[in-house]
Residue frames as a rotation matrix with the C-alpha (Angstrom) as fourth column:
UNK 1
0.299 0.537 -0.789 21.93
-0.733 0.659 0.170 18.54
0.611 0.527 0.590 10.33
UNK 2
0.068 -0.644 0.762 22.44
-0.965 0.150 0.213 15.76
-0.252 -0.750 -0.612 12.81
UNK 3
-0.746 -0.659 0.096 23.95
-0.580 0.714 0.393 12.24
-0.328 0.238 -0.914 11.97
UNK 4
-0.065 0.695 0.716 20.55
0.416 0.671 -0.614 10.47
-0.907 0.258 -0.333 11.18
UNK 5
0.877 0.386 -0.287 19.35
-0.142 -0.362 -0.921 12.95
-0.459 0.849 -0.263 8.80
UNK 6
-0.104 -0.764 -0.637 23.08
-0.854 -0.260 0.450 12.90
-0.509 0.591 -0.626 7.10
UNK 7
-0.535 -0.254 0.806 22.68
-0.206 0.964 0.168 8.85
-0.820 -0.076 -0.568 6.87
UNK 8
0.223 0.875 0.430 19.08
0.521 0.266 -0.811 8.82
-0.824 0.404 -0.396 5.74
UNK 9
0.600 0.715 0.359 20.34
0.049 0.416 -0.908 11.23
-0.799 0.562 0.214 2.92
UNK 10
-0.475 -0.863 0.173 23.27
-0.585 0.457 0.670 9.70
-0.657 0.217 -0.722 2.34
UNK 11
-0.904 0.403 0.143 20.77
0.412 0.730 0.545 6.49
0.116 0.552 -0.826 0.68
UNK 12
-0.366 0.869 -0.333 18.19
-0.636 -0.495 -0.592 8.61
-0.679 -0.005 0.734 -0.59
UNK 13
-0.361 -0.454 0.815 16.43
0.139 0.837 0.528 6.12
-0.922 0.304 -0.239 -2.24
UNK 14
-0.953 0.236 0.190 14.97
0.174 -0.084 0.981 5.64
0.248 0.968 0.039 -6.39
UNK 15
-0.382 0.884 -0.268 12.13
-0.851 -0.450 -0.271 6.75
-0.360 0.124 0.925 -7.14
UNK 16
-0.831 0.031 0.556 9.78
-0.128 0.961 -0.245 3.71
-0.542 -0.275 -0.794 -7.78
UNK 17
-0.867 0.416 -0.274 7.26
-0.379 -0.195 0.905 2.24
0.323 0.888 0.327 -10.14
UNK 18
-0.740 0.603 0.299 3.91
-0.049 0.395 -0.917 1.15
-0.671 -0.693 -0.262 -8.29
UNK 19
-0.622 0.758 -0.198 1.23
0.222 0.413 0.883 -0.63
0.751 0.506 -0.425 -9.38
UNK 20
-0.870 0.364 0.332 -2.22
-0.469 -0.409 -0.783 0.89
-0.150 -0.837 0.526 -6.70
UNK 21
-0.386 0.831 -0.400 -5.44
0.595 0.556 0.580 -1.52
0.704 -0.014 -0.710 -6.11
UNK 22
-0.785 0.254 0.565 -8.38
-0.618 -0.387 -0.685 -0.48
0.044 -0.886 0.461 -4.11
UNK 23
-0.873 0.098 -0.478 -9.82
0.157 0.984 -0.085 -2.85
0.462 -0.149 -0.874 -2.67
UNK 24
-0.647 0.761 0.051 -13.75
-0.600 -0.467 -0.650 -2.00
-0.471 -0.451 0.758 -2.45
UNK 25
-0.429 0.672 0.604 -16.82
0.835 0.550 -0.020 -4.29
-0.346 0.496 -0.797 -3.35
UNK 26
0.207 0.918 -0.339 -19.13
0.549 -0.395 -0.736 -1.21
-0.810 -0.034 -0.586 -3.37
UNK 27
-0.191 -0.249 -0.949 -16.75
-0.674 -0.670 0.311 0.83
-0.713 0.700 -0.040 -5.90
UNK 28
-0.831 -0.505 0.236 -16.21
-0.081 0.528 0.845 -2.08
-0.551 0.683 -0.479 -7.98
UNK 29
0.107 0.985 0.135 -20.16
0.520 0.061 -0.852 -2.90
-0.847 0.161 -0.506 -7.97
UNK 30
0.410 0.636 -0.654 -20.56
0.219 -0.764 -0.606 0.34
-0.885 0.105 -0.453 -9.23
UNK 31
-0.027 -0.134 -0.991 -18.39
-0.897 -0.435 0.083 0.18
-0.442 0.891 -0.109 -11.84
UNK 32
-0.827 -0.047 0.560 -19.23
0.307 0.797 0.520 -2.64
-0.471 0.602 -0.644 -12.98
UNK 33
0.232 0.970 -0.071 -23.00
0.707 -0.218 -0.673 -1.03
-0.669 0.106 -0.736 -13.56
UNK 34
-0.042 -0.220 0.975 -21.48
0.840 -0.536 -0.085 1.98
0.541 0.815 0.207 -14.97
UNK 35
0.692 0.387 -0.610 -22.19
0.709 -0.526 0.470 3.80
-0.139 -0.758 -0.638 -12.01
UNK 36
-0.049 -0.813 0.580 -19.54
-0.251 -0.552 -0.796 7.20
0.967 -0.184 -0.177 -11.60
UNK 37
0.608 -0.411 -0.679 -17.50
0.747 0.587 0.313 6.34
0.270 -0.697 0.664 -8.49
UNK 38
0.392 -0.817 0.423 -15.35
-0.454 -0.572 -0.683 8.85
0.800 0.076 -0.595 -6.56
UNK 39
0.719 -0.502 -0.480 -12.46
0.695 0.520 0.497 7.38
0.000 -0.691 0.722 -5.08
UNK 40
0.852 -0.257 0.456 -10.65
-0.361 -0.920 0.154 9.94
0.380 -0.296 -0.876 -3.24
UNK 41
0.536 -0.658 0.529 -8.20
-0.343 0.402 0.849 7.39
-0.771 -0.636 -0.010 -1.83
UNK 42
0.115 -0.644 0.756 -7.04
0.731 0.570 0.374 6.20
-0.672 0.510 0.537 -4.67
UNK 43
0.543 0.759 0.359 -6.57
0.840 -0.493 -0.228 9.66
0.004 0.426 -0.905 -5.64
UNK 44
0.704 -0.619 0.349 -4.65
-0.708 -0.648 0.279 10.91
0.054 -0.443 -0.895 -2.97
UNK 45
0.511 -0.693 0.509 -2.81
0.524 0.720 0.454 7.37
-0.681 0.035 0.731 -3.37
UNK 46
0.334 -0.504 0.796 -1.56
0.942 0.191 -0.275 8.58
-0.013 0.842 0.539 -6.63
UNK 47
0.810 -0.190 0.554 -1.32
-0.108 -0.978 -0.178 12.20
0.576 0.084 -0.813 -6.35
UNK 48
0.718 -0.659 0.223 1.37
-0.573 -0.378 0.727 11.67
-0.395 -0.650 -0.649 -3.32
UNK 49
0.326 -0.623 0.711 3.34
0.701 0.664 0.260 8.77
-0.634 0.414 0.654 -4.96
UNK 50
0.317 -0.407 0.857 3.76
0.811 -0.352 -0.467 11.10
0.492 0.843 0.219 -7.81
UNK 51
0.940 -0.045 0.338 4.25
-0.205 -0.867 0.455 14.35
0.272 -0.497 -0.824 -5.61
UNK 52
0.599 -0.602 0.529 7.39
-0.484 0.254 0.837 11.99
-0.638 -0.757 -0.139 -4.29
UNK 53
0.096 -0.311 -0.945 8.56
-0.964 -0.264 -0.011 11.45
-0.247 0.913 -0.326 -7.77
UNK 54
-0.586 0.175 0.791 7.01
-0.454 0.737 -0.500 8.34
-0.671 -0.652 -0.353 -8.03
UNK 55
-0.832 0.148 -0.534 5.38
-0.540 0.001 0.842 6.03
0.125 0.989 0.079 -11.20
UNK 56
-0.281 0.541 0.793 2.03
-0.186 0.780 -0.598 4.66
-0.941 -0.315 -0.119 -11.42
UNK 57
-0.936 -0.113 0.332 1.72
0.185 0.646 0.740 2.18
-0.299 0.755 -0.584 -13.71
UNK 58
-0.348 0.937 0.011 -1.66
-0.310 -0.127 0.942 2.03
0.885 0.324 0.335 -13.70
UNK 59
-0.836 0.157 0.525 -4.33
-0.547 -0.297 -0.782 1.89
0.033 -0.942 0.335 -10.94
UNK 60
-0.631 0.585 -0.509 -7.09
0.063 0.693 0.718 -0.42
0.773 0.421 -0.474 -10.66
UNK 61
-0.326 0.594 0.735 -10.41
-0.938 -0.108 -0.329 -1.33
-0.116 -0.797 0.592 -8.14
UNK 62
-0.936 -0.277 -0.218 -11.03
-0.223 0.945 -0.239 -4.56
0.272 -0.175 -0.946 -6.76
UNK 63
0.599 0.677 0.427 -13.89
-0.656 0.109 0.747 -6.01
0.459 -0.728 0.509 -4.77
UNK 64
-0.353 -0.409 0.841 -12.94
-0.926 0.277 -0.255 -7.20
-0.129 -0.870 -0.477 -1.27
UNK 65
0.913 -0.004 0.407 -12.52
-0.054 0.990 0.130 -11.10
-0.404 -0.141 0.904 -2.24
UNK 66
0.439 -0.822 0.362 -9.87
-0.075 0.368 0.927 -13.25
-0.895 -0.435 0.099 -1.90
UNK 67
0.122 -0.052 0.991 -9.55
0.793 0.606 -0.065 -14.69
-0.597 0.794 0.115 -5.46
UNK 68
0.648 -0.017 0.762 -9.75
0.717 -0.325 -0.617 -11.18
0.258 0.946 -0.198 -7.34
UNK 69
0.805 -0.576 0.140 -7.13
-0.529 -0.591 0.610 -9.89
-0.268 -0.565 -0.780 -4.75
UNK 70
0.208 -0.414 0.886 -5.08
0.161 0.908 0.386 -13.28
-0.965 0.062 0.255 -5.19
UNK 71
0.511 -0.089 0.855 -5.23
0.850 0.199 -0.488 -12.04
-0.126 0.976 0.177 -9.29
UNK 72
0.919 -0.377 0.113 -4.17
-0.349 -0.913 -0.212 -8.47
0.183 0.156 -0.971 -8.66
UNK 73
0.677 -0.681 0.280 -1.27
-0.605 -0.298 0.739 -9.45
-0.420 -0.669 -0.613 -6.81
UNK 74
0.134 -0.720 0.681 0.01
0.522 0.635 0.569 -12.11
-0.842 0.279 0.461 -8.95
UNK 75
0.692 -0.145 0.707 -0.14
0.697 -0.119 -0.707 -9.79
0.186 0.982 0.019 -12.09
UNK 76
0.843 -0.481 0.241 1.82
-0.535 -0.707 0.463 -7.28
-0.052 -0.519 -0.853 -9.80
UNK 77
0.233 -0.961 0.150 4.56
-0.562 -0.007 0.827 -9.84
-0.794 -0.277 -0.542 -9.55
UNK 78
0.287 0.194 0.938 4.19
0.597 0.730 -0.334 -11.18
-0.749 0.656 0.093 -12.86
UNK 79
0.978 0.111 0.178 5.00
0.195 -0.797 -0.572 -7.48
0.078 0.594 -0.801 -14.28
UNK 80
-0.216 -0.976 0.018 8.79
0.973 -0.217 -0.077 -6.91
0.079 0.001 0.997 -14.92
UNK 81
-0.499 -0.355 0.791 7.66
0.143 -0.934 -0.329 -3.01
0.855 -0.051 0.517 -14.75
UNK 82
0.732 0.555 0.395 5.94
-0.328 -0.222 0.918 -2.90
0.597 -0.802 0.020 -11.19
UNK 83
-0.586 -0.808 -0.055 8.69
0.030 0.046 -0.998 -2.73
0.810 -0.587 -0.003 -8.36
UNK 84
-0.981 0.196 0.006 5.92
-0.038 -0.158 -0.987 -1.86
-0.193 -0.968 0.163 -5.55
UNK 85
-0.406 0.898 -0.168 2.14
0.233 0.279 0.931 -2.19
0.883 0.339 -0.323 -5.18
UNK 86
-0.874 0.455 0.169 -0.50
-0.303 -0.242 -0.922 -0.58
-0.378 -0.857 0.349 -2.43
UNK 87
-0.480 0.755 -0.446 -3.28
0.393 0.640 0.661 -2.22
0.784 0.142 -0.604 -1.86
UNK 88
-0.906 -0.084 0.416 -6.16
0.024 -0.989 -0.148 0.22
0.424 -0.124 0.897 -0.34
UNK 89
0.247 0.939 0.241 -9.29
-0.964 0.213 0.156 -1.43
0.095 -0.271 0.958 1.89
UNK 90
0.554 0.558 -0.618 -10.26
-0.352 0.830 0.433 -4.14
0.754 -0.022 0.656 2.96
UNK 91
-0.207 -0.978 0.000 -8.01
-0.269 0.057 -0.961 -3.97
0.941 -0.199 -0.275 6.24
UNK 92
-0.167 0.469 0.867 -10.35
-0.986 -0.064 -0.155 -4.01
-0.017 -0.881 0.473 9.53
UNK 93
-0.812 -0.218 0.542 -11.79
-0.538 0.640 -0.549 -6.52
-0.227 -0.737 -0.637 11.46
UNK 94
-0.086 0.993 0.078 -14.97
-0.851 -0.033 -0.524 -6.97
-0.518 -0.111 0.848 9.77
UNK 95
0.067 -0.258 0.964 -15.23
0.052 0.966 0.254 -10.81
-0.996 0.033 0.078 8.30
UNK 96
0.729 -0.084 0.679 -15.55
0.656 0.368 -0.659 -9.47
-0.194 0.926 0.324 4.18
UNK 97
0.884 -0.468 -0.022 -12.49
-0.466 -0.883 0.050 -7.72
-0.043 -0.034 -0.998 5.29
UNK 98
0.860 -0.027 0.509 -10.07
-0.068 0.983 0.168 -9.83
-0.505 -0.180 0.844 3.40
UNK 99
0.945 -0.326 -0.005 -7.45
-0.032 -0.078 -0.996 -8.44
0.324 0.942 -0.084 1.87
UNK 100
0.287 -0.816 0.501 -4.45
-0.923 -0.097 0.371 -9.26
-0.255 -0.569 -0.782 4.26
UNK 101
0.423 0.083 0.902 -5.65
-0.008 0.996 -0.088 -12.96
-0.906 0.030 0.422 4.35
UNK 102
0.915 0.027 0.402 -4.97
0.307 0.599 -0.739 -12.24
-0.261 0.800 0.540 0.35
UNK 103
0.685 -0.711 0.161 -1.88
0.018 -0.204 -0.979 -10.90
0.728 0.673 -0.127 -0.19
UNK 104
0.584 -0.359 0.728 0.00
-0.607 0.402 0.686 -12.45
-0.539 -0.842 0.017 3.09
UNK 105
0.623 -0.332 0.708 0.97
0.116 0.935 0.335 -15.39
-0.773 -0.127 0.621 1.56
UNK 106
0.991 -0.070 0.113 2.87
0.099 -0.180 -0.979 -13.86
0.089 0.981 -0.171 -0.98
UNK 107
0.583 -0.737 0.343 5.57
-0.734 -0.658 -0.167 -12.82
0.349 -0.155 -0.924 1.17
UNK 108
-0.055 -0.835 -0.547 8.88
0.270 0.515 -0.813 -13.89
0.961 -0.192 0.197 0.99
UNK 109
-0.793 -0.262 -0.550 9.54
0.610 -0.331 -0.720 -11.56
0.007 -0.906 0.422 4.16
UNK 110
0.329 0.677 0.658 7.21
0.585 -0.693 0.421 -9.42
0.741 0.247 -0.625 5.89
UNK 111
-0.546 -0.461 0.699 8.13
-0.038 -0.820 -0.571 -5.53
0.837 -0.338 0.430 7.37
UNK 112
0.094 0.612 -0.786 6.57
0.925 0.239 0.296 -5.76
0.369 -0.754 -0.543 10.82
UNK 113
-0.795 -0.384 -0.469 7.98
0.479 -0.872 -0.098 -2.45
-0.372 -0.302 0.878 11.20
UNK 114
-0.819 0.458 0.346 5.82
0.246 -0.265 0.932 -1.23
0.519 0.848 0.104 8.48
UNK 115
0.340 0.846 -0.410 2.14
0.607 0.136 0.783 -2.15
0.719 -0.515 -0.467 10.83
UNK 116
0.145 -0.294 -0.945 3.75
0.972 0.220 0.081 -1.23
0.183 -0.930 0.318 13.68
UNK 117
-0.945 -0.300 0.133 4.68
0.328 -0.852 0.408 2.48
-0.009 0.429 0.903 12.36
UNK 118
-0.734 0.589 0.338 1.61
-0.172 -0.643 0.746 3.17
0.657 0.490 0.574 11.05
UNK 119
-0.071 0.598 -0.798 -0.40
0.769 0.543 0.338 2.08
0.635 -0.590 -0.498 14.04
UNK 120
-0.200 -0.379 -0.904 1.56
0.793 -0.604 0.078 4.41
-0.575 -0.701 0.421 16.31
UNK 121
-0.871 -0.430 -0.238 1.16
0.380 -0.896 0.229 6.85
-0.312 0.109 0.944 13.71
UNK 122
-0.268 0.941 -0.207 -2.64
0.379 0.300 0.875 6.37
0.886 0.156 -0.437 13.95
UNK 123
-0.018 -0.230 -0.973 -2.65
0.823 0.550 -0.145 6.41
0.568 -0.803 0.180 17.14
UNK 124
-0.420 -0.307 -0.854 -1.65
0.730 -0.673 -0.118 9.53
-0.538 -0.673 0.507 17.73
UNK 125
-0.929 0.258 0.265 -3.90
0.062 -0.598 0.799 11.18
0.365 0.758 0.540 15.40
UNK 126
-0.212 0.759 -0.615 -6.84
-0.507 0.453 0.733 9.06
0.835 0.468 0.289 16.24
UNK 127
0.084 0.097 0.992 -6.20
-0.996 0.017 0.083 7.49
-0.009 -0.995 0.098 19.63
UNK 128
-0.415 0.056 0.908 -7.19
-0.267 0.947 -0.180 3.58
-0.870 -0.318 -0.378 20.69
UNK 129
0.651 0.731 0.204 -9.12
-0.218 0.437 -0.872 2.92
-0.727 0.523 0.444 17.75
UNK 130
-0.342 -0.752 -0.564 -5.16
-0.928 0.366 0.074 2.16
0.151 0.549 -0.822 15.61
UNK 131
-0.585 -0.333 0.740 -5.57
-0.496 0.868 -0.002 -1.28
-0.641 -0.368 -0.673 17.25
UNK 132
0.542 0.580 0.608 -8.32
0.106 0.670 -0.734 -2.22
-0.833 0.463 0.302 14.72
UNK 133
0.590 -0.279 -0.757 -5.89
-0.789 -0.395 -0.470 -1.50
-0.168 0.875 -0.454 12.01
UNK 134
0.721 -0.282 0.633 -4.22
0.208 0.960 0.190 -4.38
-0.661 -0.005 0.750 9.90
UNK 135
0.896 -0.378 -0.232 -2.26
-0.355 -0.297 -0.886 -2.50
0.266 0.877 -0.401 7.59
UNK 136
0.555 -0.675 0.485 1.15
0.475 0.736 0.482 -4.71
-0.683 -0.037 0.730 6.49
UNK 137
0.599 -0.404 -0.691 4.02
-0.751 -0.584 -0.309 -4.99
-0.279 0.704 -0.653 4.51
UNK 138
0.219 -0.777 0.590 6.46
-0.050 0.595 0.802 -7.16
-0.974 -0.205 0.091 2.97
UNK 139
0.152 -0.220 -0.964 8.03
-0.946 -0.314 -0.078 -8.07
-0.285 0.924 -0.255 -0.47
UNK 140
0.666 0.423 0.615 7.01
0.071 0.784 -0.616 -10.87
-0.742 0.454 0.492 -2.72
UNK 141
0.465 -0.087 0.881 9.65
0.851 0.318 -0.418 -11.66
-0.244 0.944 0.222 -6.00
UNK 142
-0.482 -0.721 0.499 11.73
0.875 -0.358 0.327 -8.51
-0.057 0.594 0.803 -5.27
UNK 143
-0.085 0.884 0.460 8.58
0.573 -0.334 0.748 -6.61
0.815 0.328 -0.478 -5.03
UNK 144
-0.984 -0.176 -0.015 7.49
0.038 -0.127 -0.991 -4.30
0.173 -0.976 0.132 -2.36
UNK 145
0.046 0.994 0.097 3.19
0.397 -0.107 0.912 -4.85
0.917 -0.003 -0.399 -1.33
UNK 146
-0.987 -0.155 0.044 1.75
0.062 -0.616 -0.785 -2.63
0.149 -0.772 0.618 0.93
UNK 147
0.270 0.962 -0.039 -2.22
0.755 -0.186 0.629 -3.08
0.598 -0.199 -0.777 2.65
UNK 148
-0.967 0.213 -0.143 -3.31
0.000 -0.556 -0.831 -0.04
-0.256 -0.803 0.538 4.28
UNK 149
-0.508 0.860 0.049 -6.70
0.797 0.491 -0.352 0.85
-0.327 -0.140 -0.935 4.93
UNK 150
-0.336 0.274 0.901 -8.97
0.875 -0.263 0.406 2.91
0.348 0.925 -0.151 2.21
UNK 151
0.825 0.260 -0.503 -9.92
0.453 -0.835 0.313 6.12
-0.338 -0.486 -0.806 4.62
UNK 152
0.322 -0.743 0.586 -7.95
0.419 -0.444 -0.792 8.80
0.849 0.501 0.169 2.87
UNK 153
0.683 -0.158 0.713 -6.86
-0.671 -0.520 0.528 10.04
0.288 -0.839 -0.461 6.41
UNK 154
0.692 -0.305 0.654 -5.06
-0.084 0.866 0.493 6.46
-0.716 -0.397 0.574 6.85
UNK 155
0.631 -0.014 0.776 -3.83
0.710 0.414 -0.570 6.81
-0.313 0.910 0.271 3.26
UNK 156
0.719 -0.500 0.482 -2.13
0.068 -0.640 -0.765 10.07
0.692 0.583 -0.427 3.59
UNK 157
0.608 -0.440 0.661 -0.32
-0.753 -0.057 0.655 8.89
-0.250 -0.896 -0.367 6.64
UNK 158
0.569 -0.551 0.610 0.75
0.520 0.816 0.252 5.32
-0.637 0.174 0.751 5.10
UNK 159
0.825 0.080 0.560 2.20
0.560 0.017 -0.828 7.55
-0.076 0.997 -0.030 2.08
UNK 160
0.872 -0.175 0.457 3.17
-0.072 -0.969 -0.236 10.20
0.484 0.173 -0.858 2.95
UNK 161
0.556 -0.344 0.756 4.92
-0.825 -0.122 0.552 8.92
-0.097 -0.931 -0.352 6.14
UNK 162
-0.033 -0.766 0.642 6.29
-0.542 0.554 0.632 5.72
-0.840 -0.327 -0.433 5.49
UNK 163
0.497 -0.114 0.860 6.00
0.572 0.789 -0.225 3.97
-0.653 0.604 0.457 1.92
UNK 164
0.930 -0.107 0.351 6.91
0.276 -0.425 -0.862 6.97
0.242 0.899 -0.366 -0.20
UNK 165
0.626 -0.751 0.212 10.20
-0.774 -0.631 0.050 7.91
0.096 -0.195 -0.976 1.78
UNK 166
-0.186 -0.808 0.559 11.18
-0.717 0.501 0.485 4.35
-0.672 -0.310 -0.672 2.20
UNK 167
0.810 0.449 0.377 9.90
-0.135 0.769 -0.625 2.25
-0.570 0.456 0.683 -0.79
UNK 168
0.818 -0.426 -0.386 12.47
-0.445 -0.044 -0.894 2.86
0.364 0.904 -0.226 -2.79
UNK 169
-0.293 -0.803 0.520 15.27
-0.940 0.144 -0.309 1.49
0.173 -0.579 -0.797 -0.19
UNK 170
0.027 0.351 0.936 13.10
-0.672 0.699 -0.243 -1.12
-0.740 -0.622 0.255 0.55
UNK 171
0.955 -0.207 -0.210 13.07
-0.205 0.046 -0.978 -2.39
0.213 0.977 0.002 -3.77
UNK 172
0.203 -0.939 -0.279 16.81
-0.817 -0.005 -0.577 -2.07
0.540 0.345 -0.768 -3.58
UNK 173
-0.400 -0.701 0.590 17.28
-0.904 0.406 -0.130 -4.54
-0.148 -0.586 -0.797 -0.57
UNK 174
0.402 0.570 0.717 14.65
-0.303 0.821 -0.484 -7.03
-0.864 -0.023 0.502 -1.57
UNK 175
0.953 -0.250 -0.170 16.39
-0.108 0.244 -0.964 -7.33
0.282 0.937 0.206 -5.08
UNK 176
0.057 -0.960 -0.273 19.86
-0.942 0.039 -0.333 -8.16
0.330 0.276 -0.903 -3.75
């Protein structure tokens, strides 16, 4: 075993409650109509969180505007039982692509590591086309929020790879 891996699980961290938005006009539309909706991202959001012994509170769908992003996130830090929150679309470059713009300003601090990670780890899947990716992090009230983007290929890379192995470390330092 060689001195990282001992460190890393030396401070394995807790296991973490998470609150999971997807951010999609067209899903929401549809359920708002009554339409059936499969959302496979927010699917494989929850299946790996829990696979990683992980809680979801509960799981919601958005439409990609500012104001009903701007409400998710404040009931996220308005909950005493939500410690973390992914937020799932609305990352690219396209102008009703808006869900950084909302849940930016929350942060106390933001993980530049976080973008930066998953880019590279885009990147090499996928090639040049990471660079259109906006996916953040930071932590709001103790909180940890996470935007990635709503392609369940992007989603099992933000999870798997970096929120589920480090969310819980990340909770512990934002609360001291």
């Amino acid at each position: 075993m060689s001195e990282t891996t001992k460190i890393h699980k030396a401070h394995t961290p807790r296991k973490v409650n998470f609150a999971v938005f997807i951010c999609s006009t067209s899903r929401y539309q549809a359920m708002q109509k009554g339409e059936d909706t499969t959302d496979v991202s927010g699917d494989t959001i929850e299946a790996l969180l829990k696979a990683a012994g992980h809680t979801v509170l509960f799981r919601r769908v958005v439409s990609d505007d500012k104001a009903m992003i701007d409400h998710a996130v404040s009931s996220v830090l308005d909950n005493g039982g939500v410690e973390a929150a992914v937020f799932s679309g609305g990352t690219g470059v396209a102008p009703k692509d808006v869900t950084v713009e909302a849940v930016s300003p929350f942060f106390d601090k933001t993980l530049p590591g976080f973008g930066e990670f998953f880019r590279r780890l885009s990147f090499d899947r996928h090639g040049s086309s990471a660079v259109m990716s906006r996916a953040v992090a930071g932590v709001a009230k103790g909180k940890a929020l996470f935007c990635i983007p709503g392609s369940p290929d992007a989603v099992q890379i933000a999870v798997e790879r970096l929120i589920s192995p480090e969310v819980g470390h990340i909770v512990k330092h934002a609360r001291e």
